[in-house]
C-alpha positions, -999 to +999 in steps of 0.1 A: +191+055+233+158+043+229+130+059+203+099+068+211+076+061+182+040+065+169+034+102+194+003+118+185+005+150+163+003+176+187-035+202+173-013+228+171+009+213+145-016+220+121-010+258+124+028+257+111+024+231+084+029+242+046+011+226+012+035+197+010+028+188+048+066+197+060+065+219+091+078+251+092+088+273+123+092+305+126+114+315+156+147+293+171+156+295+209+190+287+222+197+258+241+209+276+272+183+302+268+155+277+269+177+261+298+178+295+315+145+305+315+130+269+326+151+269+355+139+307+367+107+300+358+101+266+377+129+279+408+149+244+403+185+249+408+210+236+379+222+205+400+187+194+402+182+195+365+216+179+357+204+149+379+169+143+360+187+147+325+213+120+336+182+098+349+160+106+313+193+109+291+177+137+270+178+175+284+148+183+267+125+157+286+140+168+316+128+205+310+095+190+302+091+164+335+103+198+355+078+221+341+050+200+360+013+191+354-001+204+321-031+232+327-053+235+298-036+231+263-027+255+236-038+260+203-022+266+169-042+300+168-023+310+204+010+298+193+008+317+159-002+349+176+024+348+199+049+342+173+036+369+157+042+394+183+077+378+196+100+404+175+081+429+194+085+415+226+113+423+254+128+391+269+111+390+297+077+390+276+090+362+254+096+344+285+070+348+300+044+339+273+065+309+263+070+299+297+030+296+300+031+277+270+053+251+279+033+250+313-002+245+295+013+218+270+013+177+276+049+166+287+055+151+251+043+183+233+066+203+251+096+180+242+085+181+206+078+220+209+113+221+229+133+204+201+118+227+171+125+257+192+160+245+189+164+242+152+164+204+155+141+194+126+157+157+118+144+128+101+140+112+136+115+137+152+094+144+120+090+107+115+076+100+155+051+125+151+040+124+111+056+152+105+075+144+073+087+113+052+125+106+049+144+126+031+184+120+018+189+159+028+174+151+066+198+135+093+195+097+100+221+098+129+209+075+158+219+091+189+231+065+222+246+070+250+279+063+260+306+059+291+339+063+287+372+078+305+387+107+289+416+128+302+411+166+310+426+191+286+413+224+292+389+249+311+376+278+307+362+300+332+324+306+330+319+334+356+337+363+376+356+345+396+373+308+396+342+291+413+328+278+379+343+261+349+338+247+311+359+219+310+370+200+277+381+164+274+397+143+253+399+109+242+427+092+227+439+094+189+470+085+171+498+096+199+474+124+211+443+133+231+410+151+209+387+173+225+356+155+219+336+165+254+327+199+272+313+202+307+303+228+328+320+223+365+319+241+400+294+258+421+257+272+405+243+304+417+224+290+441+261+278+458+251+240+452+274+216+431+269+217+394+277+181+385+269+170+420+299+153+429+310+140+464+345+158+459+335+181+431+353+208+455+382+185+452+381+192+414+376+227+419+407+230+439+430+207+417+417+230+386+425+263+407+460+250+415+467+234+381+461+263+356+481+261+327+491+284+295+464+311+284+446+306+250+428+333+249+396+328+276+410+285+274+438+276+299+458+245+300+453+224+325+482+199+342+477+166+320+468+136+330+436+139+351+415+111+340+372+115+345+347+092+340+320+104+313+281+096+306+279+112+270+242+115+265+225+114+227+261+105+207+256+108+170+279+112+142+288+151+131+305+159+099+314+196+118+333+179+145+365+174+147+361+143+163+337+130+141+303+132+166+287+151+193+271+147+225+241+164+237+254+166+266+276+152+290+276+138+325+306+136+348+308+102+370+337+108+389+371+112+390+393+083+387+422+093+405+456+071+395+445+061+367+470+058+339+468+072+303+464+040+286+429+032+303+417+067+284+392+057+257+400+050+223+384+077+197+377+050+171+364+033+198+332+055+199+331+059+162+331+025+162+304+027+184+278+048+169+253+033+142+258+037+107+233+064+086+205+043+071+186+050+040+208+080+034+232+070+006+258+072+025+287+044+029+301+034+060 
């Protein structure tokens, strides 16, 4: 995935840096919460939003591009008093006030503001925007995006009735299949096609008629169901079983017939992904 470098520092970045110049935050925001309220807020329904992130390959400048025209700009001084008066806040007041924020911001400010919201403070956002100088203790992980075919494992239903799914898939390791990818599957509130799949009802009814053993809120799934993937933002992950994450992930379609050998090889994408840099780290 490409980087964007040399952004302007956003005025309001002033406000939340301390005496050694490193930016500090004071509030973090969920990544389905942000998602949430951006969707409300702007009335886009999820398919629509799951096409722009697989055209941009990054979620967060596809909540920015959606949020529309800026208005007038915020300050440091605005920000800081809303942050101030968040823990007193409902949810619909948070919303609300950060919701106009976004809306008032320049499409790149709101991706940077998006991403801090998050938690995300790596080496590779500080560094486009001035932030910060590299650090050992900062991430160096160069995030790409990948394709591959992996073979459905598991799902887990996400509302009140079998109309909506979390699926997991897994790629191919040593004589076994690793969850490595989770997406969500099935029909949005709005009663339009998450993924946006010509025979995504197709899925829906294989998944329905293909349930398997019970783990819990996870069931089993009939193996060998082979997908197509776009895994956006890739990067190695220590916390992973796998050995990386995805941002988020895209399904293509689903490649009926196809045999278990054409499921991608997990060393294949760890092969894939760039080595840390300037982090002391080997391999």
């Amino acid at each position: 995935m490409n980087q964007i470098k040399h952004l302007n520092i956003p005025i309001w970045c002033d406000a939340f840096l301390d005496e050694e110049g490193k930016l500090i935050f004071p509030i973090k925001l969920g990544t389905n919460t942000l998602k949430a309220w951006v969707l409300e807020w702007t009335g886009i329904p999820l398919w629509l939003l799951n096409e722009c992130q697989g055209y941009t390959g990054s979620l967060n400048e596809a909540l920015a591009l959606l949020l529309g025209s800026p208005s007038d700009g915020v300050t440091g001084t605005a920000l800081q008093e809303g942050f101030e008066r968040w823990t007193n806040w409902t949810e619909v007041e948070r919303k609300d006030w950060l919701l106009s924020v976004f809306v008032a911001m320049e499409v790149e400010e709101r991706r940077l503001l998006l991403s801090l919201l998050q938690g995300r403070r790596n080496a590779k956002i500080l560094m486009n925007y001035g932030l910060g100088k590299p650090s050992t203790a900062m991430d160096f992980n160069e995030m790409i995006t990948l394709t591959v075919h992996a073979m459905l494992l598991y799902v887990r239903p996400t509302g009140r009735t079998n109309a909506q799914f979390e699926l997991t898939f897994g790629l191919y390791h040593e004589g076994a299949y690793i969850g490595c990818f989770r997406a969500n599957l099935g029909q949005d509130v709005d009663g339009g096609w998450i993924q946006g799949l010509d025979d995504e009802l197709d899925v829906l009814t294989w998944i329905n008629g293909n349930l398997g053993a019970r783990i819990g809120p996870i069931r089993g799934v009939t193996p060998g169901e082979i997908y197509e993937l776009q895994c956006i933002g890739v990067q190695r992950s220590s916390r992973h079983k796998s050995g990386f994450k995805s941002e988020s992930v895209r399904i293509l379609k689903w490649v009926r017939g196809a045999n278990q050998p054409s499921v991608t090889a997990l060393d294949w994408v760890r092969d894939s992904l760039p080595k840390p840099q300037d982090s002391g780290q080997i391999g």
